[in-house]
C-alpha positions in Angstrom: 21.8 2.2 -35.6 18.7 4.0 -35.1 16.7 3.5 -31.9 12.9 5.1 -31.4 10.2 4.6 -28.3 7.4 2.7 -29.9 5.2 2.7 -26.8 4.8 3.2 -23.3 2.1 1.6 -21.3 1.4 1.0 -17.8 -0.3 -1.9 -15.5 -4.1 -1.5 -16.7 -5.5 -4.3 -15.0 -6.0 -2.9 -11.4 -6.2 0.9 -10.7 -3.3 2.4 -9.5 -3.4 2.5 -6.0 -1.7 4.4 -3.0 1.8 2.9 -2.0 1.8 0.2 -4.9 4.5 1.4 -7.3 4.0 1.5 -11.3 6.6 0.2 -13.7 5.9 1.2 -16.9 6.8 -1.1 -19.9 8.3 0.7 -22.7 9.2 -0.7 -26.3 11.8 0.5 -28.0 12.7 -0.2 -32.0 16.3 -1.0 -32.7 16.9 -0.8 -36.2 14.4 -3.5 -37.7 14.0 -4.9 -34.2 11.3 -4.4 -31.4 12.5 -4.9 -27.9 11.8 -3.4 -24.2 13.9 -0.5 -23.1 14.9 -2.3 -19.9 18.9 -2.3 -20.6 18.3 1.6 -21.8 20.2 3.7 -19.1 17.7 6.6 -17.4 18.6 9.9 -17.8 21.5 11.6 -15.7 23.5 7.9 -15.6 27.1 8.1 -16.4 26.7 5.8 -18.9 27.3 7.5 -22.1 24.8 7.1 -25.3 21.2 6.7 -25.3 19.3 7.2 -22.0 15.5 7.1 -21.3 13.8 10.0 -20.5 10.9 9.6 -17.8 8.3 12.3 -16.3 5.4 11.8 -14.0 2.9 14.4 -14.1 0.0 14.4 -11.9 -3.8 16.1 -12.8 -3.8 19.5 -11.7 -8.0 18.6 -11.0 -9.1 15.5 -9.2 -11.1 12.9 -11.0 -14.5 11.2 -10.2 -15.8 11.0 -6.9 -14.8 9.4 -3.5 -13.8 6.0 -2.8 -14.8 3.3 -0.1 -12.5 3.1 2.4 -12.5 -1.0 2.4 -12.9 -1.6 -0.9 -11.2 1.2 -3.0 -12.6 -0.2 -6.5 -15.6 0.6 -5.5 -17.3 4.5 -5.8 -18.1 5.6 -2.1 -22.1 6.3 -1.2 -21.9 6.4 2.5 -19.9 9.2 4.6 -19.3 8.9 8.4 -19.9 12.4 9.2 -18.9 11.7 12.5 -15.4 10.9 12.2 -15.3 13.9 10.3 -16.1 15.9 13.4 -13.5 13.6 15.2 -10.9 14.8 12.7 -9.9 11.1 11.4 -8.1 11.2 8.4 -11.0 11.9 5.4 -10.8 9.1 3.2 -11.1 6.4 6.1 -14.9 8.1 6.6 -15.9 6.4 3.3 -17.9 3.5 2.5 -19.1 1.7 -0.6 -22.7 0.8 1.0 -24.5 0.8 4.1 -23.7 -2.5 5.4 -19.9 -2.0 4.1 -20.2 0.6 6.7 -22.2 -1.4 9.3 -19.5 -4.0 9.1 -17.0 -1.2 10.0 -18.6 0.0 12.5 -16.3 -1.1 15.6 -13.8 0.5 13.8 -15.3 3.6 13.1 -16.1 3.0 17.0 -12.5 3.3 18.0 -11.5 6.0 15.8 -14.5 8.1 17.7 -12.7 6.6 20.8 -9.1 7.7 20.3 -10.5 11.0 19.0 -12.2 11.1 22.3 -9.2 10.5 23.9 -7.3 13.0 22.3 -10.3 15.9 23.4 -11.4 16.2 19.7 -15.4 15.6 20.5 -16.8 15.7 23.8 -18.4 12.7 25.5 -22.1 13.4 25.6 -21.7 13.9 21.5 -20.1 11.0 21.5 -22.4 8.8 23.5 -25.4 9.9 21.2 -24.1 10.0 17.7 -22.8 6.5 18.1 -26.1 5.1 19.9 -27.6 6.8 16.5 -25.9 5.7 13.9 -27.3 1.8 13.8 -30.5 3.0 13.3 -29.9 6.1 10.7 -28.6 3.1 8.8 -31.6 1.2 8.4 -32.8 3.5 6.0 -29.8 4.3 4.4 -29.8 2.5 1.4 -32.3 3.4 -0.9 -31.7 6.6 -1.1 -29.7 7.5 -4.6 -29.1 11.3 -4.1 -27.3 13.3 -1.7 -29.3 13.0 1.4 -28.1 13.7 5.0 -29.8 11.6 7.6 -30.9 13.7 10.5 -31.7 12.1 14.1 -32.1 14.7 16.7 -30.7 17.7 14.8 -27.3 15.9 14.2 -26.0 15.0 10.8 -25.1 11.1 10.9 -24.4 9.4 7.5 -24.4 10.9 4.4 -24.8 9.6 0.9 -23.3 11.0 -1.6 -23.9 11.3 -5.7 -21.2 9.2 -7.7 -19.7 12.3 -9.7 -18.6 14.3 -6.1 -15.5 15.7 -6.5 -13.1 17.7 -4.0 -9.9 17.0 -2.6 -11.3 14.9 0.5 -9.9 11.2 -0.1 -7.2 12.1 2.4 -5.0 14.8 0.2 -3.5 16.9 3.2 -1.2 18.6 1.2 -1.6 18.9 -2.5 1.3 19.8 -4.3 4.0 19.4 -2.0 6.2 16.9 -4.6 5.8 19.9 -7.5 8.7 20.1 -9.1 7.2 21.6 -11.9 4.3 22.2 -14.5 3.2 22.0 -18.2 0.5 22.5 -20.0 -1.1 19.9 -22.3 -2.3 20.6 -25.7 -6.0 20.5 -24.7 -5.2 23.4 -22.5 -4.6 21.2 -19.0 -2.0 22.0 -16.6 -0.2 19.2 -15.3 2.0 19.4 -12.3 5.7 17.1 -12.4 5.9 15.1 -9.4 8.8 12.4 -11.0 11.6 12.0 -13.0 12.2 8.4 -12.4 11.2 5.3 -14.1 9.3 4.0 -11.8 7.0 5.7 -9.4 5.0 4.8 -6.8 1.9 6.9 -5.6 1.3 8.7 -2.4 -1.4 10.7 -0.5 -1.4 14.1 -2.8 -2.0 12.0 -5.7 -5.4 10.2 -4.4 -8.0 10.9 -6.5 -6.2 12.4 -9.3 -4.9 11.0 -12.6 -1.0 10.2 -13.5 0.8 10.8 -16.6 4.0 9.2 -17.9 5.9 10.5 -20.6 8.8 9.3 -21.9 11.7 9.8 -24.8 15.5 8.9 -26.0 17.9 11.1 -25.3 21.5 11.3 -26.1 23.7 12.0 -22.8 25.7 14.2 -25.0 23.0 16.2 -26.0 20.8 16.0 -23.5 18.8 19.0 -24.5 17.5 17.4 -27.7 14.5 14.9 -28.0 15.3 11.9 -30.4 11.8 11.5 -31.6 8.5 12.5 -30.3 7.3 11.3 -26.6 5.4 8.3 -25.5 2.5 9.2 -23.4 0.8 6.7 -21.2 -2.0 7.8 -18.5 -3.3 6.0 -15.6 -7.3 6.2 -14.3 -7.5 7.9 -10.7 -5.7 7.0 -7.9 -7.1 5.0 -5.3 -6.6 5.3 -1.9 -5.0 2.1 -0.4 -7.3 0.4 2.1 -7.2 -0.4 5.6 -5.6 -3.0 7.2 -7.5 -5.7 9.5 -8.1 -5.5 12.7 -7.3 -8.9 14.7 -8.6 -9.4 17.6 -6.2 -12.0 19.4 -7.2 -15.0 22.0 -5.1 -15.0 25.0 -4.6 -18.6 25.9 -5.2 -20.0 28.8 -2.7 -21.6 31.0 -3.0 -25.5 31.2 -4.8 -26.6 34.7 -2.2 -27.6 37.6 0.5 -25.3 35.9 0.8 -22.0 38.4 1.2 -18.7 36.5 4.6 -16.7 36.9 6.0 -13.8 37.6 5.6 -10.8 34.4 9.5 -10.7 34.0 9.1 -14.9 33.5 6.5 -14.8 30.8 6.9 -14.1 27.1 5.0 -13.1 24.0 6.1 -15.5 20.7 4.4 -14.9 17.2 4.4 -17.3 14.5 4.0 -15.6 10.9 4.2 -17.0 7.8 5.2 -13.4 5.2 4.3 -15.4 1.8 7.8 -15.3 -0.5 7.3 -12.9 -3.5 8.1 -15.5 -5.1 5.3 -17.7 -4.5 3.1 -14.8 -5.0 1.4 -16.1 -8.2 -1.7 -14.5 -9.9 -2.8 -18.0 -10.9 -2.6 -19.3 -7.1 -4.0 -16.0 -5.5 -6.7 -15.1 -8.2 -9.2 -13.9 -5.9 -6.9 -11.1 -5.0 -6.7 -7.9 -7.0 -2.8 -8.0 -8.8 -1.7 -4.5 -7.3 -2.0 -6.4 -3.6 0.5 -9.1 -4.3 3.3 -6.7 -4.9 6.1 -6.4 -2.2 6.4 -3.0 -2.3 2.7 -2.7 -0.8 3.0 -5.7 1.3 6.2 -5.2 2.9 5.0 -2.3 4.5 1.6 -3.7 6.2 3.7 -6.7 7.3 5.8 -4.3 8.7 3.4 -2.2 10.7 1.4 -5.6 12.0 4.4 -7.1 13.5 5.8 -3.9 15.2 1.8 -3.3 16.5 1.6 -6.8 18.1 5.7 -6.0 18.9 5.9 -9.9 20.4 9.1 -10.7 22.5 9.7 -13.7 19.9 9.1 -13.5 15.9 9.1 -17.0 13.9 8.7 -16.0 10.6 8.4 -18.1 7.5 9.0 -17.5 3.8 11.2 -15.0 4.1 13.0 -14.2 1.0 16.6 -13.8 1.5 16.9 -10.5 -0.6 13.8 -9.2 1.6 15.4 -10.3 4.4 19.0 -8.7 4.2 17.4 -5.5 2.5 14.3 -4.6 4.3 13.1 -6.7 7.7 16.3 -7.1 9.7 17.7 -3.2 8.9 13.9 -2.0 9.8 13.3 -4.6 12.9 16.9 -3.9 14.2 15.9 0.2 14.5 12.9 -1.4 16.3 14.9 -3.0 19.1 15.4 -6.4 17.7 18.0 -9.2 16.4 17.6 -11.1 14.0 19.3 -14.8 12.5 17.8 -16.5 9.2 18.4 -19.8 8.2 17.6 -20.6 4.4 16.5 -23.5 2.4 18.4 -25.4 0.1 17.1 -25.5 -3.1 16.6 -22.3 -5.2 13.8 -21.3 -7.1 14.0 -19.9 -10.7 11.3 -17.1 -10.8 12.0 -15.9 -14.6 15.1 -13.7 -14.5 17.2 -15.0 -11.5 17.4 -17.4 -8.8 15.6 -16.6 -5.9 15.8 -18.2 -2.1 13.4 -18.1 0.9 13.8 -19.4 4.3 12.8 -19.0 8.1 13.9 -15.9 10.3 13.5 -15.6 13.9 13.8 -12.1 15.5 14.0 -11.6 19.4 14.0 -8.6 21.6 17.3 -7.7 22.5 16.2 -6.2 26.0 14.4 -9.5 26.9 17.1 -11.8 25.3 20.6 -12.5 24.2 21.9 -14.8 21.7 23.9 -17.9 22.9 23.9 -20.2 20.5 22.4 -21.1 16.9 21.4 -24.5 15.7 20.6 -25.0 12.0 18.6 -28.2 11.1 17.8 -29.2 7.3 15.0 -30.9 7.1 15.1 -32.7 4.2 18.9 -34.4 5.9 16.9 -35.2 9.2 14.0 -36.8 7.7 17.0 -39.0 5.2 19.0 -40.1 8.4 15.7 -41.4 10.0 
């Protein structure tokens, strides 16, 4: 039976974004029949037969302009020129508008601060440029060329024209996945960063455009293209945006009750990590689609419970495969232990049966496990 790619096509709703990986769905005719290429092997599998053939390529010359730090759909107009001179990482010096960058201005505060710190601008410069910048903003936003706002001889926000280009957007190191190149027919050179399915964006490919390509292959002759490739191409890549800054309430201790020794007190946070699989687009339409995806969340989660780093983690909706596979392997190099007590009832999410539950990680130098009570619910609340 005869088996040819039909088409290739990737996610098009949201622009692919740094950290969020793309699947790309490919449809493959069998015969008389259309059908994905999901059970189709990749290339270099021992399975013998057909395999799928997969190659990322990424623009040799980066697309468009830069992007707001906050909201990456949107085309950046504003440029903190000061974190520039504080050596912060480029693309976080970007901002959709004036008050977009207003709002961020505590943080842009406290990147000038650790950059401070670190003896990368010296304090009078400091104390001036950030006294400055409120009011360089007040006439910021009218201005629809690129315009440099001058106070006192020093550059403090600049707008910029929608069609800059450059390699600012954060690319550090451009190039360093190259495996290899090629050369489009219009003449393009196009640098191979994958040859996996799946692929999942990183720094050197912000602000540039991806290509997939893909074809059947026979593992016996894998030197011979059954058919002509499938190209797909994404728009520019945007740079993922920052997380929030929280500031926490410290509580106060309840009148008559006398506060204890350091070594007696004890940090607990209560999180609940949303199951993947109540991550629904028709539940959580006000968020863009890319944002939902474990793969991007997991890692934020990540970095926001190791930042608070509590002596006590209650988390909730945990999904048992994220669980086993990624927070109690990555929160156990961090110093902790982990136990996870699941619920009952399993939820069909389209293609298997998936589980959530609670987990509760402590720290093993503050605390040692002694015992572990489950309680079901759903039992307790029957018995009453």
């Amino acid at each position: 039976m005869s088996v040819s790619i039909v088409s290739a096509r990737l996610p098009t709703g949201d622009t692919p974004v740094c950290n969020v990986t793309l699947e790309p769905y490919v449809l493959i005719k069998r015969g008389e029949t259309t059908v994905t290429a999901d059970d189709i092997p990749e290339e270099g599998s021992p399975e013998p037969g057909l395999q799928l053939r997969s190659r990322w390529y990424r623009s040799s010359i980066p697309r468009g302009g830069a992007v707001c730090s906050v909201h990456p759909d949107k085309e950046a107009s504003v440029q903190c020129t000061i974190c520039l001179r504080c050596k912060v990482a480029v693309h976080l010096s970007y901002h959709c508008t004036a008050e977009c960058f207003r709002s961020s201005w505590q943080q842009h505060r406290d990147y000038h601060k650790q950059a401070h710190a670190n003896g990368e601008l010296h304090t009078r410069s400091a104390s001036r440029t950030c006294a400055w910048v409120a009011t360089t903003l007040q006439g910021a936003t009218r201005c629809s060329s690129v315009t440099t706002a001058l106070l006192t001889g020093a550059v403090m926000v600049t707008l910029l024209c929608c069609g800059y280009a450059g390699q600012e957007n954060g690319l550090d190191t451009p190039g360093s996945k190259v495996v290899s190149s090629t050369m489009s027919a219009g003449g393009e050179t196009w640098v191979e960063v994958s040859r996996c399915r799946k692929y999942t964006p990183a720094k050197d490919d912000v602000g540039f455009v991806l290509k997939y390509e893909c074809s059947m292959v026979d593992a016996s002759h894998p030197y011979i293209d059954l058919g002509r490739p499938s190209l797909a191409f994404t728009s520019r890549v945007r740079p993922a945006p920052n997380l929030p800054v929280r500031n926490l309430v410290p509580l106060p201790l309840p009148q008559g009750v006398a506060k204890g020794s350091a070594s007696s007190r004890f940090t607990v946070l209560s999180y609940n990590m949303l199951a993947d699989l109540y991550a629904k687009g028709d539940v959580y339409n006000h968020c863009p689609a890319w944002t939902m995806a474990w793969h991007y969340r997991k890692r934020n989660l990540l970095k926001e419970l190791l930042t608070h780093r509590p002596d006590i983690m209650c988390l909730q909706e945990v999904q048992s495969d994220h669980f086993s596979e990624y927070l109690h392997p990555e929160l156990t190099k961090a110093g902790y232990m982990g136990i996870y007590k699941k619920k009952t009832t399993e939820v069909f999410t389209g293609s298997q049966y998936t589980i959530d539950g609670c987990a509760t990680f402590f720290r093993c130098e503050r605390f040692h496990l002694v015992k572990k009570y489950e309680v079901e619910f759903n039992k307790a609340a029957i018995s009453l």
